[in-house]
DOGU-692053 format. One line per field, with one value per residue: residue number from 1; residue in three letters; z negated, x, y of N, C-alpha, C in turn. Coordinates in steps of 0.1 Angstrom, whole numbers, plus 5000, padded with zeros to 4 digits. Layout:
<pts>
num = [NUM;...]
residuo = [ala;...]
n_Z = [Z;...]
n_X = [X;...]
n_Y = [Y;...]
ca_Z = [Z;...]
ca_X = [X;...]
ca_Y = [Y;...]
c_Z = [Z;...]
c_X = [X;...]
c_Y = [Y;...]
</pts>
This chain:
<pts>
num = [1;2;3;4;5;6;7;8;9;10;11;12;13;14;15;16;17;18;19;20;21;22;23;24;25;26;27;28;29;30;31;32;33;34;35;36;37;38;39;40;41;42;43;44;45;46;47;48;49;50;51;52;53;54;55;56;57;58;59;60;61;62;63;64;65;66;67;68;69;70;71;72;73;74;75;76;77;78;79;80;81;82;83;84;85;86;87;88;89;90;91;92;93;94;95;96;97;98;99;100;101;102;103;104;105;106;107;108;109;110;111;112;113;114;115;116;117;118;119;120;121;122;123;124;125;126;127;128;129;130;131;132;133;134;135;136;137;138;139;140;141;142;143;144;145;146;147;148;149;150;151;152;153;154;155;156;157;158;159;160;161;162;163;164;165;166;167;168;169;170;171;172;173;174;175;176;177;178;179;180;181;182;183;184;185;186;187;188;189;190;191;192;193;194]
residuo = [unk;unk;unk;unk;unk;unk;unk;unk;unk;unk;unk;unk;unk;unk;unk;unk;unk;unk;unk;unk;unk;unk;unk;unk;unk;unk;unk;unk;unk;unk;unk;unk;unk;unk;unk;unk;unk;unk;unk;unk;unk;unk;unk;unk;unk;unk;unk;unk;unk;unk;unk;unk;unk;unk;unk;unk;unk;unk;unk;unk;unk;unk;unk;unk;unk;unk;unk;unk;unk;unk;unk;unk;unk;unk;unk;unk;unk;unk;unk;unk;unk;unk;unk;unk;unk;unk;unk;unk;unk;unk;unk;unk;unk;unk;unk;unk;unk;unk;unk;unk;unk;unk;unk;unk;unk;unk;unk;unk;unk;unk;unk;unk;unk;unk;unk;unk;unk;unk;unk;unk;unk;unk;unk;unk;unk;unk;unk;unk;unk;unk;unk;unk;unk;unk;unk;unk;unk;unk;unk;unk;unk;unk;unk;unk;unk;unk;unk;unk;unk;unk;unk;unk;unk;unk;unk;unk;unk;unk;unk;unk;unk;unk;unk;unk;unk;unk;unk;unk;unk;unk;unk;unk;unk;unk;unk;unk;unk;unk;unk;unk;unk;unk;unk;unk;unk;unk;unk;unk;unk;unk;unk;unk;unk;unk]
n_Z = [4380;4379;4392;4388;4405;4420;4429;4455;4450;4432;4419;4394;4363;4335;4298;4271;4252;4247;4267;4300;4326;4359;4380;4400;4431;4426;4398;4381;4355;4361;4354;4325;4304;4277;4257;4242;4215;4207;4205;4229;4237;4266;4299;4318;4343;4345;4351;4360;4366;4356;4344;4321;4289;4265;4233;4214;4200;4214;4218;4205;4227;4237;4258;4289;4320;4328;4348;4349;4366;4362;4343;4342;4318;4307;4290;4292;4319;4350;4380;4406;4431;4419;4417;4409;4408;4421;4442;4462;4440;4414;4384;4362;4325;4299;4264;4242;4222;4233;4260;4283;4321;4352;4383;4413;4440;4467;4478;4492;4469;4445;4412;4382;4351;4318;4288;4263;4235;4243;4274;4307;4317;4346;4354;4370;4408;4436;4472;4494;4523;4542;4564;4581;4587;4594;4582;4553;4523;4500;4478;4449;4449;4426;4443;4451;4458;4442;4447;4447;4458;4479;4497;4528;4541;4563;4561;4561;4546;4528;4508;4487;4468;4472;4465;4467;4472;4451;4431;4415;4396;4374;4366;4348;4325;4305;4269;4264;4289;4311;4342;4352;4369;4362;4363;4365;4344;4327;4334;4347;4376;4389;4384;4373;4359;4342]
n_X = [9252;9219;9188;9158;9133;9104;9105;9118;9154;9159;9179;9204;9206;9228;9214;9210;9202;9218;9214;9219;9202;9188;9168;9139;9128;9096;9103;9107;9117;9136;9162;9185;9207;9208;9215;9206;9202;9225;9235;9245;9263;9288;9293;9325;9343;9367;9402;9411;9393;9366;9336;9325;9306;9309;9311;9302;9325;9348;9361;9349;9339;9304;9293;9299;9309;9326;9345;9369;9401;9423;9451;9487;9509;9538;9564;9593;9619;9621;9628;9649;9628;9602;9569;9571;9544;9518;9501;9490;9479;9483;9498;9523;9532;9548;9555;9573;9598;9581;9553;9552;9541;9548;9538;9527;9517;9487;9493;9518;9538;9561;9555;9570;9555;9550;9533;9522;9516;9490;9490;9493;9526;9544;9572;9593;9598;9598;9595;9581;9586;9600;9594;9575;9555;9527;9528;9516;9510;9522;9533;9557;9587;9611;9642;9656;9679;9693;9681;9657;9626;9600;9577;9561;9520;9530;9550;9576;9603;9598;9612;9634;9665;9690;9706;9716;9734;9740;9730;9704;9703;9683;9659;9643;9623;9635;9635;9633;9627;9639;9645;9662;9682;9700;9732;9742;9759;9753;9758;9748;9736;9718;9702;9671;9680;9664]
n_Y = [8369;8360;8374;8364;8373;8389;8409;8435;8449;8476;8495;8498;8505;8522;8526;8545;8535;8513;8490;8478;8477;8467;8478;8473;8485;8496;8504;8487;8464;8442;8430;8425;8433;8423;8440;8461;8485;8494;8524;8550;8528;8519;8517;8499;8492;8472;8467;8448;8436;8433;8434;8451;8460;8481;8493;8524;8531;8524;8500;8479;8447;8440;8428;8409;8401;8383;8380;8389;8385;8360;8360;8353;8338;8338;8328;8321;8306;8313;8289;8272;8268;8281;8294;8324;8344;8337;8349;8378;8410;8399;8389;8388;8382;8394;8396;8398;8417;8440;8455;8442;8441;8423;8428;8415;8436;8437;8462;8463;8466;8453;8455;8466;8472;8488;8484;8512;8527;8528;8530;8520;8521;8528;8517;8507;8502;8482;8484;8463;8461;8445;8429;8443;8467;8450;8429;8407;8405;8378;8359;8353;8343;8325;8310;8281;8285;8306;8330;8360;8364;8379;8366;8369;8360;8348;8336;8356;8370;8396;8406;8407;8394;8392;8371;8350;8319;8308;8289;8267;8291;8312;8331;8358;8381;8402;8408;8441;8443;8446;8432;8403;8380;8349;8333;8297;8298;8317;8341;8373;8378;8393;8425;8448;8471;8482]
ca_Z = [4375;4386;4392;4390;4399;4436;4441;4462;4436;4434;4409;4384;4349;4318;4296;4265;4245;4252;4276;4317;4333;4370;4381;4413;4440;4418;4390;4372;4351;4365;4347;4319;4298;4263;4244;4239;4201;4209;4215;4236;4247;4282;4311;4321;4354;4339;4365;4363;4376;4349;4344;4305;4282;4253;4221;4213;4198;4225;4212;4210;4241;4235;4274;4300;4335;4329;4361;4354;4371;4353;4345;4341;4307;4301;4280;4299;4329;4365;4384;4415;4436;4411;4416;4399;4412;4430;4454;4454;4426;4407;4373;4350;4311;4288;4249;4232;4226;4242;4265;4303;4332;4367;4391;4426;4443;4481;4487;4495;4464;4434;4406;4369;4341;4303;4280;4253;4231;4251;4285;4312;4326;4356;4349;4386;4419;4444;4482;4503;4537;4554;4572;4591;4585;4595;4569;4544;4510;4494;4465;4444;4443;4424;4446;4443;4464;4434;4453;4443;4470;4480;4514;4531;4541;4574;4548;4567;4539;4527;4497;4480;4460;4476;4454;4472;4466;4433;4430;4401;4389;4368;4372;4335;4321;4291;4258;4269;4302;4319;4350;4351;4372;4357;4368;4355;4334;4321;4338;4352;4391;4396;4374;4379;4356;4338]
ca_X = [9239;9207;9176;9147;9122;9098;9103;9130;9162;9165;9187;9206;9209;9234;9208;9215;9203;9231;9214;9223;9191;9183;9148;9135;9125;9090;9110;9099;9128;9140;9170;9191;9224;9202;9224;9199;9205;9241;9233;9263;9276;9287;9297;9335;9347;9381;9414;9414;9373;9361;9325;9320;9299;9319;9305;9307;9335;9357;9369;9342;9331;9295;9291;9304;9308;9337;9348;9380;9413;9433;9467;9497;9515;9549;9577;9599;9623;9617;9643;9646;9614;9596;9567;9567;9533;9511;9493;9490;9472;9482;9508;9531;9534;9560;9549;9581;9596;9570;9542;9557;9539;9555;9528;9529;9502;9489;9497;9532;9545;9562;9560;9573;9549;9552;9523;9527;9505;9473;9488;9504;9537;9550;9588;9602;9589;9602;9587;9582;9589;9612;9588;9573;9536;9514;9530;9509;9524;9514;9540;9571;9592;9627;9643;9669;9694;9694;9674;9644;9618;9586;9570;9545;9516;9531;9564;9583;9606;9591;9616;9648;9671;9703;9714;9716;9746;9739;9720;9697;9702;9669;9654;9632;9618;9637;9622;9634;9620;9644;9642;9672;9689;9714;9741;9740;9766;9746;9760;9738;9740;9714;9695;9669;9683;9649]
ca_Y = [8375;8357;8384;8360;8385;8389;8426;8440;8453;8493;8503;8494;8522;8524;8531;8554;8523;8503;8478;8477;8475;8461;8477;8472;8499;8503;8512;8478;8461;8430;8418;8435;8425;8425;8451;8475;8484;8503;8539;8553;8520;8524;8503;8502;8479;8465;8467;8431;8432;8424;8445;8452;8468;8486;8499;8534;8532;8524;8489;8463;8444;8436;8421;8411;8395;8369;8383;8390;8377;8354;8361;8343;8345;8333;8333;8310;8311;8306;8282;8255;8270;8280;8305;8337;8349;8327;8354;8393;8410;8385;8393;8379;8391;8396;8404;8395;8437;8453;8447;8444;8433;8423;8428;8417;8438;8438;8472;8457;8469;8449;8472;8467;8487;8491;8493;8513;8540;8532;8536;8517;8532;8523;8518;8503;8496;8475;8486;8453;8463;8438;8421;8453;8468;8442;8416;8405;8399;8364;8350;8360;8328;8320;8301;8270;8293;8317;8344;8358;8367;8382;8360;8373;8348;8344;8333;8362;8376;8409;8418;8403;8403;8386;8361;8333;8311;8311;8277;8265;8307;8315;8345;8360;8394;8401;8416;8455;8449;8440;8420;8397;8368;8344;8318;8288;8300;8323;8357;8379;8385;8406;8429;8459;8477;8487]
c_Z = [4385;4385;4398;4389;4419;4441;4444;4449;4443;4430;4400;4373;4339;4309;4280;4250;4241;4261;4289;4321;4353;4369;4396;4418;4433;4409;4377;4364;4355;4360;4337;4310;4282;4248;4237;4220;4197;4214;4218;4239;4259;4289;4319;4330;4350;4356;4365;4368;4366;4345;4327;4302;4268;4242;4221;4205;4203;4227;4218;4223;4234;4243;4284;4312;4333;4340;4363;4357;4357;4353;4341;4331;4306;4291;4283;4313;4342;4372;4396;4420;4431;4412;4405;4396;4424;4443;4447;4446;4421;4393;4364;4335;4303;4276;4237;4236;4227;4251;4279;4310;4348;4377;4406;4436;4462;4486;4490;4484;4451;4418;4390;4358;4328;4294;4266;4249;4240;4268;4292;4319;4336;4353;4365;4394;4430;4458;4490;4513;4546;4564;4584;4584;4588;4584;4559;4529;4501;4484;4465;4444;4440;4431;4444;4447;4452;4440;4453;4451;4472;4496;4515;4538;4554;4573;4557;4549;4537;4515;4489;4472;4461;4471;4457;4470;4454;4430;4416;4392;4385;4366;4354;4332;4304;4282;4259;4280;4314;4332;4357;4362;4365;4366;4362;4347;4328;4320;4348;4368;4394;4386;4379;4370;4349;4322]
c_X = [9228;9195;9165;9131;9123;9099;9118;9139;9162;9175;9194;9207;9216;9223;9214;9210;9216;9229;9218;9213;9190;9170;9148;9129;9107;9089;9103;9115;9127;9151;9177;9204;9216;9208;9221;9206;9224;9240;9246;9268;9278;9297;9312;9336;9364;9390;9417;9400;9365;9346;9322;9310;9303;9311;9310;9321;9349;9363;9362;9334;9316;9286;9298;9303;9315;9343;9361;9395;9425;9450;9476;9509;9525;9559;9585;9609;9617;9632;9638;9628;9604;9586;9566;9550;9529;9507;9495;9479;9468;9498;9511;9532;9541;9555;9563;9591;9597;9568;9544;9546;9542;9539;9530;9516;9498;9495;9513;9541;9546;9564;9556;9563;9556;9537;9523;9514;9493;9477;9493;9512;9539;9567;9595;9593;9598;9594;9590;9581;9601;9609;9581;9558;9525;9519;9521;9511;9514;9519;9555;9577;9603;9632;9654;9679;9697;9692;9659;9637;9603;9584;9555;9536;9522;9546;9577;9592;9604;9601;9625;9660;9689;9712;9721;9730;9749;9729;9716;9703;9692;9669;9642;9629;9622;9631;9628;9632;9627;9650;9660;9676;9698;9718;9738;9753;9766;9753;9749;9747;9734;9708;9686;9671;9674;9654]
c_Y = [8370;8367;8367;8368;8385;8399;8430;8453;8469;8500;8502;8507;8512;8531;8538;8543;8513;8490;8483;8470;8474;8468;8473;8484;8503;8504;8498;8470;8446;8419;8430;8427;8422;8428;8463;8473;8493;8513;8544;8545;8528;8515;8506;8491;8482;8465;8453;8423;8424;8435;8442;8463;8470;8492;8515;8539;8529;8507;8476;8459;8440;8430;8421;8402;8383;8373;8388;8382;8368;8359;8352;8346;8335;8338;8323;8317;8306;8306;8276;8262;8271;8292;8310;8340;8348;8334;8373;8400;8401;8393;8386;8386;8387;8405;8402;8410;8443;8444;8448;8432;8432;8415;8429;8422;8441;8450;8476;8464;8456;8461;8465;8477;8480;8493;8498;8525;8541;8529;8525;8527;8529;8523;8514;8499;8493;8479;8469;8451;8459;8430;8429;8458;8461;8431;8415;8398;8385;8357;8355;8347;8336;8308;8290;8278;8298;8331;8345;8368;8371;8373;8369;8359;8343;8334;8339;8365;8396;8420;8406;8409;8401;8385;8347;8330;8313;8297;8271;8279;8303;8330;8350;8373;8396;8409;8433;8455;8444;8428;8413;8381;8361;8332;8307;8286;8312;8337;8363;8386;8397;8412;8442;8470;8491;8486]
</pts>
């Protein structure tokens, strides 16, 4: 958002129009989203940072930021050093069903949801405390051992699943949710039993 405007910013308002107005400290309008025309929109910040502007009817976006995080959508396995999830708050999705996402998030937790009827659930959580309290969690890999891992950025091990000797295993999110290891003779070592 560029404010091309000389007076110092004051304020921004949801107005009952439906625009998102910028004034400046003497109450002069400086920049706005140009949605007016939608009485009752109203302005939601998305859990993925995304800043919108919703219609009153809860549905349509009618603006927004672009600002929100990309995610990472497969339907595929992960094998042979393969990240899961590149960095934390960062998530993988599963829509084959139901709507699962494996979300690795800084606050050293890996944690399984569900979204269903509107909501997300939380269904499992993984704590990532094997590296100690100052560790910093940084990527989920599968790796060739057949063990599937949280590093922290210091690439301490933060959380596992001790598989190892299990080489070229693959690791997937099955369509009940399920978070699954296999051999490469397609038995399951490990599972979380979601």
């Amino acid at each position: 958002m560029n404010i091309d405007h000389h007076g110092d910013i004051g304020y921004m308002k949801m107005q009952s129009d439906g625009n998102l107005v910028v004034y400046s400290t003497g109450d002069e309008a400086m920049w706005n989203t140009g949605t007016s025309g939608h009485p009752n929109a109203f302005l939601k910040f998305q859990d993925d940072g995304n800043l919108v502007i919703i219609k009153e009817n809860g549905k349509d976006v009618i603006w927004q930021t672009g600002t929100g995080l990309a995610q990472q959508d497969y339907d595929y396995e992960w094998r042979n050093d393969a990240k899961v999830i590149d960095r934390c708050d960062k998530s993988v999705h599963h829509s084959l069903g139901g709507e699962y996402e494996l979300r690795l998030q800084c606050n050293k937790q890996l944690v399984l949801k569900k979204k269903e009827d509107g909501f997300t659930h939380d269904i499992k959580t993984f704590d990532l405390d094997l590296a100690g309290p100052h560790a910093v969690v940084d990527h989920l890999i599968m790796q060739s051992n057949g063990d599937l891992v949280v590093y922290s950025t210091d690439k301490e091990v933060m959380w596992q699943t001790n598989t190892s000797g299990n080489d070229s295993a693959h690791f997937e999110i099955e369509d009940d949710g399920n978070l699954v290891i296999y051999d490469t003779a397609g038995v399951a070592v490990w599972n979380s039993n979601t």
